[in-house]
C-alpha positions in Angstrom: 12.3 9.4 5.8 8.7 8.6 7.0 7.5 5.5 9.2 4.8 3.3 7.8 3.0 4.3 10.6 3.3 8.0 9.4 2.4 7.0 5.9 -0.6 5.5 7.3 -1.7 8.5 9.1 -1.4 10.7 5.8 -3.9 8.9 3.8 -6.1 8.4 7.0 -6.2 11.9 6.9 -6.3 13.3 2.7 -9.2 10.5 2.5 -11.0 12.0 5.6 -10.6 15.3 4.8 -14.4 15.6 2.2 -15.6 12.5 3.5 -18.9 14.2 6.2 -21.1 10.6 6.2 -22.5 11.3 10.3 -20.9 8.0 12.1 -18.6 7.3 10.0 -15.1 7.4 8.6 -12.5 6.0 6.1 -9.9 3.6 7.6 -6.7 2.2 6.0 -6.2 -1.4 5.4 -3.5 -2.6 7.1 -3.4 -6.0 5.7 -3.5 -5.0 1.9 -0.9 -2.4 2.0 2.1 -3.1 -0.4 5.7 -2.4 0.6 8.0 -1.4 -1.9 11.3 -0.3 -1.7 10.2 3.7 -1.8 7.1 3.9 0.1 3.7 1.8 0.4 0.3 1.6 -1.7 -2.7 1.9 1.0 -6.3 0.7 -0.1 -8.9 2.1 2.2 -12.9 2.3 2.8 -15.3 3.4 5.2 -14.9 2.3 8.6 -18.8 1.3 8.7 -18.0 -1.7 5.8 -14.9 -2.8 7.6 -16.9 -3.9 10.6 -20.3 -4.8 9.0 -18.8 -6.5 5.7 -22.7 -4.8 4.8 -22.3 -3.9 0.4 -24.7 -0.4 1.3 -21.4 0.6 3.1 -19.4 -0.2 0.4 -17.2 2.0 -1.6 -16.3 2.4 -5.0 -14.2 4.4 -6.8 -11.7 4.3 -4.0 -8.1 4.7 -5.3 -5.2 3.1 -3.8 -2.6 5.4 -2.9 1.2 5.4 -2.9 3.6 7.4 0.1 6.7 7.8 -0.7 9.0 7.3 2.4 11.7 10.0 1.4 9.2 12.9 1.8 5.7 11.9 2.6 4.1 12.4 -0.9 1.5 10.9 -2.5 0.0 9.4 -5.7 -3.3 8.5 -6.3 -2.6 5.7 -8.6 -6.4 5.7 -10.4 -8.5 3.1 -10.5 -8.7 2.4 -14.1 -6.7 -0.5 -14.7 -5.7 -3.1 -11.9 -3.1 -1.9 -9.3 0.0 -4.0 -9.9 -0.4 -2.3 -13.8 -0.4 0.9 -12.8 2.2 0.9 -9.7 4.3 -0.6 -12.7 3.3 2.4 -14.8 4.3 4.6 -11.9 7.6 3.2 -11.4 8.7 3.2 -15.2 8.1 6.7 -15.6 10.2 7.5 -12.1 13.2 5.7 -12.6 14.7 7.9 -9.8 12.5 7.1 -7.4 12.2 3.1 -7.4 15.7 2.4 -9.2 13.8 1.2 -12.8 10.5 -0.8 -12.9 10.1 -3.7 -10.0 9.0 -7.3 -10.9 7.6 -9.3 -8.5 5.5 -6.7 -6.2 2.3 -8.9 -6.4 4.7 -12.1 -4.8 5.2 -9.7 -2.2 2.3 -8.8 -1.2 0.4 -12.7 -1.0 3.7 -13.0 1.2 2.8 -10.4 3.4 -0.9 -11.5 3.6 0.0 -15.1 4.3 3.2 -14.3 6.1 6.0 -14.9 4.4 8.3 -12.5 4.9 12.0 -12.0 5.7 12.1 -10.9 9.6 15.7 -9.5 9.4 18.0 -12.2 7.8 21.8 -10.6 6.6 20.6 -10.9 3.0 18.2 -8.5 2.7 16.7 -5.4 4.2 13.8 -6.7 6.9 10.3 -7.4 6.5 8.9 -6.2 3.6 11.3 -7.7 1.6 9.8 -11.0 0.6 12.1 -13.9 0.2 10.9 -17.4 0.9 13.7 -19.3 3.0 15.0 -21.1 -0.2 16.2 -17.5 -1.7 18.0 -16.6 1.4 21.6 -16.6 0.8 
């Protein structure tokens, strides 16, 4: 098993590894990442927008990618359709992986942007695992 911090530094370092703009380099969002029960989905863009918010530093074409905790592998999950469709995609043709196709990921993630997320309760597994205080047991 990998940390999220781990994770993080993989796709810091597959989405570096053509990018040769002088000054500049691709950064992870932290804040958008998506916690699943497997691994995480990072999004990511040059470093240059993140600070300036300027569109010329803008990226596009930039497809989130999943880590799978167990072993460190990733998936470029495409850009094609919008992300929750094709993470579900993912899931439903590896069973194995994420025990059967999740509901619910995208509650998860608003949670974790505004959040709301379980800090350790008994019912469930820490943050990460979204629960509003009404679902607790």
């Amino acid at each position: 098993m990998i940390t999220i911090e781990e994770a993080a530094e993989i796709v810091a370092t597959a989405v570096n590894k053509n990018y040769f703009e002088a000054d500049d380099v691709m950064v992870v969002i932290p804040e958008a990442t998506i916690h699943t029960s497997y691994g995480w989905v990072f999004f990511w863009n040059s470093k240059r927008y993140r600070e300036s918010k300027d569109p010329d530093y803008l990226l596009a074409g930039n497809s989130p990618i999943l880590v799978l905790a167990k072993n460190g592998a990733t998936v470029s999950l495409g850009t094609c359709r919008p992300t929750e469709e094709l993470l579900m995609k993912w899931e439903s043709q590896h069973p194995w992986i994420c025990g059967g196709p999740r509901r619910g990921w995208f509650k998860t993630f608003v949670d974790r942007i505004l959040g709301r997320y379980c800090k350790g309760c008994s019912g469930c597994s820490g943050p990460g695992n979204s629960r509003y205080p009404e679902e607790h047991p």
